[in-house]
C-alpha positions as CSV (number, residue, x, y, z in Angstrom):
1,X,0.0,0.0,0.0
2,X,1.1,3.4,-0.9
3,X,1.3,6.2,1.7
4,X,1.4,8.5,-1.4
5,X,-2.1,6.9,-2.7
6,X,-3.4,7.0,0.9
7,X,-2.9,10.9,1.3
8,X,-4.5,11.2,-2.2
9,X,-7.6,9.5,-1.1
10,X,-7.6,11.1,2.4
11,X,-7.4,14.9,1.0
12,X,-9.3,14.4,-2.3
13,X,-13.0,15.0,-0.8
14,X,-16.6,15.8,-1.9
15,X,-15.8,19.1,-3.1
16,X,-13.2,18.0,-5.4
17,X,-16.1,16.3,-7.2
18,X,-18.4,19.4,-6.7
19,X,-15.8,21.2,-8.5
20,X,-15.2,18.6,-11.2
21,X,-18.1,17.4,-11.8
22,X,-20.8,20.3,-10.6
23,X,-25.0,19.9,-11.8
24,X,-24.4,21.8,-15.4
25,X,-21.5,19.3,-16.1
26,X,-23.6,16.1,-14.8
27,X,-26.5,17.1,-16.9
28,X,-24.6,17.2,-19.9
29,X,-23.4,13.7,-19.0
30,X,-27.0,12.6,-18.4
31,X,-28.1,13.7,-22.0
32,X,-24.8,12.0,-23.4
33,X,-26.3,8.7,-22.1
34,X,-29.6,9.5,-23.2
35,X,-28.7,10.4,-26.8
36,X,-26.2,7.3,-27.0
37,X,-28.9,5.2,-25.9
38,X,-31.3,6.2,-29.0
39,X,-28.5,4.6,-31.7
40,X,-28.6,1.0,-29.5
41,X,-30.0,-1.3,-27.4
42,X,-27.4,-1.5,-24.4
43,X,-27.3,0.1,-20.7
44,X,-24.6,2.9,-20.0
45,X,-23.7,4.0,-16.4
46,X,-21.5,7.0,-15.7
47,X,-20.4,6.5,-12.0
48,X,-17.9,8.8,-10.2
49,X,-16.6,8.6,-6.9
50,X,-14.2,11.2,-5.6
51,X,-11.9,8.5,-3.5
52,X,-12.1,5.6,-1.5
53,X,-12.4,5.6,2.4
54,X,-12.6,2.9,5.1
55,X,-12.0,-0.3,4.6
56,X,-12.0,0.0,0.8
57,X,-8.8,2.2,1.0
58,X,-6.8,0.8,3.6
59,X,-7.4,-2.6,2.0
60,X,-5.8,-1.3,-1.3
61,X,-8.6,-1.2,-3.6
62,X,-7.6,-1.6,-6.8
63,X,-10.1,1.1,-8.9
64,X,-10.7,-2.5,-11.1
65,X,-11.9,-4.0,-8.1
66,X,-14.0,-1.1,-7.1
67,X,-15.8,-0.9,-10.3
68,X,-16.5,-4.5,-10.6
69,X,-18.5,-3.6,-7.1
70,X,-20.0,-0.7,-8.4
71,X,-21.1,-2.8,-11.5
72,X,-23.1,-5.5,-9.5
73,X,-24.3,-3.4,-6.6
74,X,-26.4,-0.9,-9.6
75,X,-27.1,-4.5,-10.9
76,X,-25.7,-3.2,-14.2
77,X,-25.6,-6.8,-15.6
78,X,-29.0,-7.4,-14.7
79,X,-29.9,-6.3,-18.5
80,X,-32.3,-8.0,-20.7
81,X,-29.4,-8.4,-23.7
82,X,-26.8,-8.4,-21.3
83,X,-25.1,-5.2,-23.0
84,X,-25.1,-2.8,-19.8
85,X,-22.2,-1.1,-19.6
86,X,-20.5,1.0,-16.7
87,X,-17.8,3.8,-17.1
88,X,-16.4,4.3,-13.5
89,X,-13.7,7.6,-12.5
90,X,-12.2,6.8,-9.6
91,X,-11.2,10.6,-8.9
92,X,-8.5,10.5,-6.5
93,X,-6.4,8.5,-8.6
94,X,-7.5,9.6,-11.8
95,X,-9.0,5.9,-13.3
96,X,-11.5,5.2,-15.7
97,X,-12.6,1.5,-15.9
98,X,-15.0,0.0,-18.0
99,X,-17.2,-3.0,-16.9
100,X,-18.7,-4.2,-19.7
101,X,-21.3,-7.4,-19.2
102,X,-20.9,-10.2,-21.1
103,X,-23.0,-9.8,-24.3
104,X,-21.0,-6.7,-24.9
105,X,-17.8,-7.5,-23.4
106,X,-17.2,-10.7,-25.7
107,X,-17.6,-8.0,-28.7
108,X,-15.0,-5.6,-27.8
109,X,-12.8,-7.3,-25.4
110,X,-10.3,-5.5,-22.5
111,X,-8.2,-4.3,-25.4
112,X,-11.3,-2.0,-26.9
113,X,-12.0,-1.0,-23.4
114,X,-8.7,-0.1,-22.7
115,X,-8.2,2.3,-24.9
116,X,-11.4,4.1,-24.7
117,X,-10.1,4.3,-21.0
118,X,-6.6,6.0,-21.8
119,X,-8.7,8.4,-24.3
120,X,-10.8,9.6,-21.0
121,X,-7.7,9.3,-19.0
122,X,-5.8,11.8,-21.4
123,X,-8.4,14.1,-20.7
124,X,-8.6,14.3,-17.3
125,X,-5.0,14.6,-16.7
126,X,-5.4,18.1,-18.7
127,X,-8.2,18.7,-16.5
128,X,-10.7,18.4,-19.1
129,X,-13.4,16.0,-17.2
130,X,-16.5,17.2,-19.0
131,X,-14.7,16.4,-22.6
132,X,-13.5,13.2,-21.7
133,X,-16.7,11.6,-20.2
134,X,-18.6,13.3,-22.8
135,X,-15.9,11.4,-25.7
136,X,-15.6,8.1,-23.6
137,X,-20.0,7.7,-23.5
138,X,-19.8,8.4,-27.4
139,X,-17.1,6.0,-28.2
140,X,-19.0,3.8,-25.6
141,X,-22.3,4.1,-27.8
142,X,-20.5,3.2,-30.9
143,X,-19.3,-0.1,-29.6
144,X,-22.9,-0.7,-28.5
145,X,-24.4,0.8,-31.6
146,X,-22.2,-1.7,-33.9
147,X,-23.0,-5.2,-32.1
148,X,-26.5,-4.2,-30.7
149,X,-28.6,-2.0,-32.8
150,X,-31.2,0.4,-31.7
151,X,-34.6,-1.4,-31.4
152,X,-37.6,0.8,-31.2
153,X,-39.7,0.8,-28.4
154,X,-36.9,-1.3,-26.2
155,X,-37.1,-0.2,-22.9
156,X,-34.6,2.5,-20.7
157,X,-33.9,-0.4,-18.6
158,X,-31.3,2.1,-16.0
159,X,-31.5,5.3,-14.6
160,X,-29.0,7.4,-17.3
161,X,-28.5,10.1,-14.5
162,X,-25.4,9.6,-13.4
163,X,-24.2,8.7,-9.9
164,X,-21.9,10.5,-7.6
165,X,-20.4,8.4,-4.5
């Protein structure tokens, strides 16, 4: 365990979030779902969560293992063509994962994921948080838009607000 990652986590708050990520930036997010969600069938999730406390952080978290949490406690696979997708920041360290369920996952693998993740990651880094979600849901969509088509009248199966932990 890092004490460097540690004093990240420990000092990186609410507010840094707030800042990052304040309502006119989350709505904009939320319509990003909502307008990637008219070219396909799948689920997309936007989760951010400023750092880890507790147990979660003194264990060493990995921001992997955290999103796999995240992924089944919103019970993102539970999807009808299993094609839900979650894009998790972890903010303190500056991580995006993808969870991708299996329908969707088996199409575009860890390597597609991956490198939608370093696109967002770029971002950030230059402080550009709004851009990079924004690009990461659209390249996101076009995976989903390519191996699961848009079917009229399917349902909005998750909430496409996003979530803030």
């Amino acid at each position: 365990m890092s004490i460097r990652r540690i004093g990240r986590h420990l000092v990186a708050h609410r507010w840094r979030v707030r800042r990052d990520f304040p309502p006119r930036v989350l709505d904009a997010i939320e319509r990003a779902i909502r307008e990637g969600e008219t070219t396909h069938s799948g689920q997309v999730r936007f989760v951010v969560e400023g750092a880890l406390d507790g147990t979660p952080l003194f264990r060493n978290q990995p921001a992997r293992e955290r999103a796999l949490d995240v992924f089944s406690h919103l019970r993102i696979w539970d999807t009808a063509h299993n094609n839900g997708v979650l894009i998790y920041l972890l903010l303190a360290d500056r991580d995006v994962e993808i969870v991708a369920d299996r329908g969707i996952n088996a199409k575009v693998g860890h390597e597609g994921w991956e490198a939608i993740c370093r696109e967002m990651e770029a971002d950030f880094g230059v402080g550009r948080f709004e851009h990079g979600v924004i690009k990461g849901i659209e390249a996101v969509s076009r995976e989903l838009a390519k191996h699961f088509p848009h079917r009229a009248g399917g349902p909005n199966e998750l909430p496409d607000k996003p979530v803030v932990m």
